[in-house]
N, C-alpha and C positions, 0 to 999 in steps of 0.2 A: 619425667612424663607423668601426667595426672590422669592414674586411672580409675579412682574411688575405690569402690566396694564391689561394682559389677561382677560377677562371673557367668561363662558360660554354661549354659546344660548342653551341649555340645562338644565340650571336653573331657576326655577322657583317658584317667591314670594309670597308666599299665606298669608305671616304672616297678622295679623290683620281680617283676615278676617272670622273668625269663619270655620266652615266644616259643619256637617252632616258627615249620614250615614245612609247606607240600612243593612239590615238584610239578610245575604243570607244564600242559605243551602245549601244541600246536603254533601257527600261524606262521608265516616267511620272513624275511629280514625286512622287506618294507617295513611291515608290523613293529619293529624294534626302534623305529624310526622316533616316535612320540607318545611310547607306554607310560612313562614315567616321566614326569613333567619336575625336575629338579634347579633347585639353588646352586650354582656352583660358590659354594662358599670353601673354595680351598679343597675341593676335593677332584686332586688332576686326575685320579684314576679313575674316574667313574665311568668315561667314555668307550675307553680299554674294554673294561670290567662289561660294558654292558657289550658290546661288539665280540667279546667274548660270549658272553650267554647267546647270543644272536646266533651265532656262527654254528652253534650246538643247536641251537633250534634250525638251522636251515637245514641241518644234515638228519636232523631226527631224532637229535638227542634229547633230552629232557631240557627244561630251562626255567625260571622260576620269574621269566617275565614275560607276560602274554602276548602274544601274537596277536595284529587287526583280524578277528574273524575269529580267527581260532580258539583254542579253550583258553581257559582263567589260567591265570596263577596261581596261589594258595589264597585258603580261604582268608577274609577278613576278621581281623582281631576280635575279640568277644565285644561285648557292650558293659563289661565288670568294668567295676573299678573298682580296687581294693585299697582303702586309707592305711590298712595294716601292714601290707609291705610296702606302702610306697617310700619310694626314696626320693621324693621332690622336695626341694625346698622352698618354703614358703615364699621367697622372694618369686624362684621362678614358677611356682602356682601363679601367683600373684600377676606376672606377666603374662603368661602363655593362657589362662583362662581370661584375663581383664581384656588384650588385646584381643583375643578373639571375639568378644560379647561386642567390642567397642565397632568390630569388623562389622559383625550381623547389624547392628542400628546403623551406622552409615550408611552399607549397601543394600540393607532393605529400604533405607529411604532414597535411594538413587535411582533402585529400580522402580519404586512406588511413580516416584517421578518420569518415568520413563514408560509406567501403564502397564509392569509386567511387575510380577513377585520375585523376589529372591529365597532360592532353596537353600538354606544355612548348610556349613557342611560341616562335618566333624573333624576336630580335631585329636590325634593319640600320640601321648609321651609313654613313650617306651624306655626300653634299658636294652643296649646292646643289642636286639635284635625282635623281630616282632613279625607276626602274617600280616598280611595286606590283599587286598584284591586284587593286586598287582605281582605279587609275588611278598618275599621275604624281603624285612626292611631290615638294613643293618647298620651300627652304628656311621659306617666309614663310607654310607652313602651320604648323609648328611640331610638334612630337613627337604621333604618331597611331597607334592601333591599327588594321589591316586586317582586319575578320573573316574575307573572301574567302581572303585569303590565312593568314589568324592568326601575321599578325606586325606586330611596333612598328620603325616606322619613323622615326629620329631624325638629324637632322645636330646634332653635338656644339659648332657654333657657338651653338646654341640657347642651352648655359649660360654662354656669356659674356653673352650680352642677358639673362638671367637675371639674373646679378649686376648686373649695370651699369643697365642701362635699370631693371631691378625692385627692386632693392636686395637682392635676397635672394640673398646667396652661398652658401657649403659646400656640401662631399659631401652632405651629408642634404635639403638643397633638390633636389639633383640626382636622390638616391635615391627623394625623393617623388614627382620626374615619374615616372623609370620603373617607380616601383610601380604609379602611378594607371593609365599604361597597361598594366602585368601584370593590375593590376583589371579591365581593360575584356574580357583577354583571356578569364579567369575568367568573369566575363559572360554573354561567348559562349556557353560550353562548359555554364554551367549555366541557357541558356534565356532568358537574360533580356532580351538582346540584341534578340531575335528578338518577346518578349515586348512591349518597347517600341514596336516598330516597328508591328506590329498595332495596337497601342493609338494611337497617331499619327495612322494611316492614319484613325482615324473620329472622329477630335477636330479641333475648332478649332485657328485658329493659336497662341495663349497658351495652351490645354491641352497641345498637341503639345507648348511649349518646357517647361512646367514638369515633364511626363512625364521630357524628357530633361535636365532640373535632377534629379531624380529619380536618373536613371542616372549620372551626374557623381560628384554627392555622394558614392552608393555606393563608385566608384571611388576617392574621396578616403579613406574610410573602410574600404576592401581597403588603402588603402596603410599604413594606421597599424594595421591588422591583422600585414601585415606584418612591422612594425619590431618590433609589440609581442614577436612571435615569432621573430624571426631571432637567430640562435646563431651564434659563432665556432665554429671545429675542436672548440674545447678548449671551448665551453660557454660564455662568455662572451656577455651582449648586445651584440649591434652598437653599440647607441648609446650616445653619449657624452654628458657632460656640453655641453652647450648647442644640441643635435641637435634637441631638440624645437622650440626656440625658432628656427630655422635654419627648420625647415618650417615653424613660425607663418606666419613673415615671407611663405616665397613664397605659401601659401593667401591671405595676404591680402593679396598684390601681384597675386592674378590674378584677384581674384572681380570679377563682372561688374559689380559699383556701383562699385568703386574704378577699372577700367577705361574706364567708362563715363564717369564723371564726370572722370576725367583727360584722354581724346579729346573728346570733345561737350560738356563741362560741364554735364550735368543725367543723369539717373539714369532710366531707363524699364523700371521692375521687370519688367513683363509681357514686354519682351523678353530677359529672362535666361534665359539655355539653361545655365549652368554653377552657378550659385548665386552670392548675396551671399558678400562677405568674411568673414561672423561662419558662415553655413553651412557656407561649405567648411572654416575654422578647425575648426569646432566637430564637422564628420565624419571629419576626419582625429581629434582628438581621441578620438570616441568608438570611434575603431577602436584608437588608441593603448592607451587603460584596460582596455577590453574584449578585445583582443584575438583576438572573435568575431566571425565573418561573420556570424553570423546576427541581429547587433544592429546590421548594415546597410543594411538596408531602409528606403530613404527614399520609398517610394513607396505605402504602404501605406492 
């Protein structure tokens, strides 16, 4: 993947530096529905995990992911960044700021075209745990957009379990997480976020998850949107030869039948919140060819 020299000013290095967190409350279980707008990249317990904190927040206990209406999570991570502890390495600097900068010139020229501006959002690499305006981010959630805050919050460990535990190595595996979360941020900004979440709020529990199969896929399909159009300095495509095939692998190391049937051994369609392995291949695909947003709508 050709990504020059670019970097973001919207990136931001927390690694090394430990987190914290506050405890926040309010708001009812609908609220829990689409706080946190996450990758399932191999991470079966997150659903658990979050239906657990819900359950505490419906009875009044504390929870550290906010409720529609109600108060905040913990607050968002500072704006430092310290070069002295960081623990990134330059490879994945190299990726997680190049792909993000290459994000903001795409989708500011998308929206340009479209008669409206794009609000960049930020991105933060953490270590092991981190505040958010969402609540506390922790390693074993795995790479998440904040809408509260409108930023993607990642620890850079993520892509070593990526290659290793998922089989799916290269930059452009890596490019495709951060784009699906640049997708989600897009999302946000154009309504849809916000759209789903209404829609949730008066649907059964297997309509809620497929609504938000829905929103995922999208996401998948902003990211190959992206690739389709990202330019070096000098005009060149980003992608390389076997780049496509790079992000095959990880869509279809993380879709929820291949996950499912890897942890549990049996497959339970109606609970898929992210899509099958041939969906999510086949929406990044049609963001790749297409190169349009507007032939991302999976929820139609």
């Amino acid at each position: 993947m050709r990504l020059g020299d670019d970097d973001s000013g919207n990136f931001i290095d927390r690694t090394g530096q430990g987190g914290g967190f506050n405890m926040g409350g309010g708001g009812g279980m609908l609220g829990c529905l689409l706080p946190l707008v996450m990758s399932r990249f191999g991470i079966i317990g997150v659903l658990v995990l979050l239906l657990g904190y819900c359950a505490l927040q419906s009875i009044g206990g504390g929870s550290i992911i906010p409720g529609g209406g109600g108060g905040g999570g913990g607050s968002p991570s500072s704006e430092q960044s310290s070069t002295d502890q960081s623990t990134l390495s330059p490879e994945n600097r190299r990726v997680l700021s190049g792909v993000l900068a290459s994000t903001e010139q795409v989708w500011g020229q998308l929206f340009q075209k479209s008669g409206s501006t794009y609000a960049e959002p930020k991105m933060v690499a953490y270590s092991n745990y981190d505040q958010t305006g969402c609540g506390m981010a922790q390693s074993a959630v795995g790479p998440f957009y904040c809408p509260t805050d409108q930023r993607i919050y990642i620890d850079p460990k993520f892509f070593d379990e990526l290659s290793s535990r998922f089989g799916a190595p290269g930059d452009f595996a890596q490019g495709y997480v951060i784009a699906h979360e640049v997708g989600h941020h897009v999302q946000n900004l154009t309504g849809t976020l916000d759209k789903a979440e209404r829609a949730q709020a008066s649907s059964s529990r297997v309509d809620g998850n497929a609504i938000q199969v829905g929103v995922e896929l999208q996401a998948d399909c902003y990211a190959g949107v992206w690739a389709a159009n990202a330019r070096t300095a000098d005009g060149q495509p980003i992608l390389e030869p076997g780049d496509i095939e790079e992000g095959m692998r990880a869509a279809e190391a993380i879709g929820d039948d291949t996950l499912q049937q890897n942890t549990q051994g049996r497959v339970v369609p109606e609970s898929f919140t992210h899509g099958s392995s041939a969906q999510r291949m086949a929406a990044l695909r049609k963001g790749l060819e297409t190169g349009d947003p507007a032939a991302c709508d999976f929820n139609r």
